[in-house]
N, C-alpha and C positions, 0 to 999 in steps of 0.2 A: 431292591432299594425302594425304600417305601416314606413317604414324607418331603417336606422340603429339603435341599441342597442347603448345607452350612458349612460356612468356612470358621473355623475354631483357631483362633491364636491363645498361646499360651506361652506366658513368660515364666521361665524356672529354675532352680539354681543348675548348673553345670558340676553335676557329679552322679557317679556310679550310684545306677538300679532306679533312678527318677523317670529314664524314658520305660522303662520297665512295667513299673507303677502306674503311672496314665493308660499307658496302652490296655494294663491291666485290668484296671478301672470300666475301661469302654467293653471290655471281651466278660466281665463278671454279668454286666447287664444286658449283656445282647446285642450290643451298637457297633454296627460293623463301620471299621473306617477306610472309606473306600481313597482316601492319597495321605500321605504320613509325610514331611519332612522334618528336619530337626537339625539344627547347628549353633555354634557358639554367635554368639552379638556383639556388639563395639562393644563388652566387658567380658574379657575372659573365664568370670566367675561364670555366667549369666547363658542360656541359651531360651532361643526362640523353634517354638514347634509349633506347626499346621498340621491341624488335623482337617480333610474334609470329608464330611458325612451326610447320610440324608436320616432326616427323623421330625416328629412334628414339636413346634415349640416346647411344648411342655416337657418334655422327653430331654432336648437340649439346655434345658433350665436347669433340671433335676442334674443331667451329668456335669453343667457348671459348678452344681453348689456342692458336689462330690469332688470337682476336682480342688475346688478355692480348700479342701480340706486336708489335702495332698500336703505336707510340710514343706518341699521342694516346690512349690508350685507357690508362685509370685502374684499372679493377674492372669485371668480367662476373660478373652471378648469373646463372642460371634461376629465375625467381620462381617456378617451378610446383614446388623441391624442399622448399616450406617452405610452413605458411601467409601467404597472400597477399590484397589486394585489385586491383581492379581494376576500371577505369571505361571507358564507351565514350560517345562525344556524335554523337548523331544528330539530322540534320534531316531534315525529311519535308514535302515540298510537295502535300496532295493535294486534288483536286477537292473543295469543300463548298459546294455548291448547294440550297438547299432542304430537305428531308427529310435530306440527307446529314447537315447542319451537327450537326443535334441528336447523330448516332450519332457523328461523330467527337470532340464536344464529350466524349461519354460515355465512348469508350474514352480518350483523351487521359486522362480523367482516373483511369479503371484503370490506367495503366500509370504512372501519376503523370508524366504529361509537360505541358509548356505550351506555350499557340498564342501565336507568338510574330510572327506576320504575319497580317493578315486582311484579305480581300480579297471583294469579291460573290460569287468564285465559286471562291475557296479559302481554303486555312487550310496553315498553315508551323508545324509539331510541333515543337518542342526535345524531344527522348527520354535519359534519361541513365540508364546499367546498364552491364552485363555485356552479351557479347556475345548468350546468350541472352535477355534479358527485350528487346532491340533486336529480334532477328529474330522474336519471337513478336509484335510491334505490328505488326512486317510481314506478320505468317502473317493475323494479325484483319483488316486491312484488303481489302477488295474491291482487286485490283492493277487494277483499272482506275481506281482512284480514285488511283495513285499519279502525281504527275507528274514526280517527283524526288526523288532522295535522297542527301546527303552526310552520311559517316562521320571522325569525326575518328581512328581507330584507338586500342588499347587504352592504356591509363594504367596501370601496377602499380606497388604499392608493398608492401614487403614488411609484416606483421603486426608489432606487438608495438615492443620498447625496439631490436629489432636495424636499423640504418641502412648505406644504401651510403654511403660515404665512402670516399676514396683513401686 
């Protein structure tokens, strides 16, 4: 990963071979996209996708004005040139036996996350942040205690009265 960290919103219509197309777009030219997500919006026609990447402005310009040519494709920001929020959903499967149970119970509850599976000899984390405060629940735990982990990739939305609409 080379460049700065960008968070890419794209608004675009909701139909077959469009998420295709973008992704395509990014893989023609090299730009790896390190978190994807994509779902429909308050208009069933209409979906919203995150892409997040790292690459240097110029590079994030040029794939903008590639994508603004996409026919499916409504509005491209960079959520990273304005204030922004953004969310990450992690789950975490990890060993809680015995002495474990108490520690994970405890950090679970630092990082403000919930055991949302429990089993004799494990515990299933729901974690929800920024991509930092996710990989720091990861740094606290012993990785032997991990037995699995999925990420739903990042969520942004821009700050403030200003909205993506076409």
């Amino acid at each position: 990963m080379s460049g700065e960290r960008h968070v890419i919103s794209i608004l675009l219509e909701n139909r077959s071979g469009a998420l295709s197309r973008v992704v395509g777009l990014f893989s023609a030219r090299g730009y790896n996209i390190d978190s994807l997500t994509v779902a429909p919006t308050e208009s069933e026609h209409l979906s919203r996708m995150t892409i997040v990447s790292h690459g240097d402005d110029a590079l994030v310009e040029q794939i903008t004005k590639h994508l603004n040519k996409l026919i499916e494709v409504l509005k491209v920001v960079d959520l990273t040139e304005a204030p922004y929020a953004e969310r990450d959903l992690m789950l975490v499967k990890v060993r809680a036996a015995g002495r474990e149970r108490d520690e994970m119970m405890r950090l679970t509850d630092i990082f403000r996350g919930h055991i949302i599976d429990v089993t004799e000899r494990s515990f299933t984390i729901e974690i929800t942040g920024d991509a930092g405060k996710l990989d720091a629940f990861l740094t606290a735990i012993d990785p032997k205690q991990i037995l699995e982990t999925v990420r739903s990739g990042v969520l942004g939305i821009g700050r403030g009265e200003h909205i993506l609409k076409s």
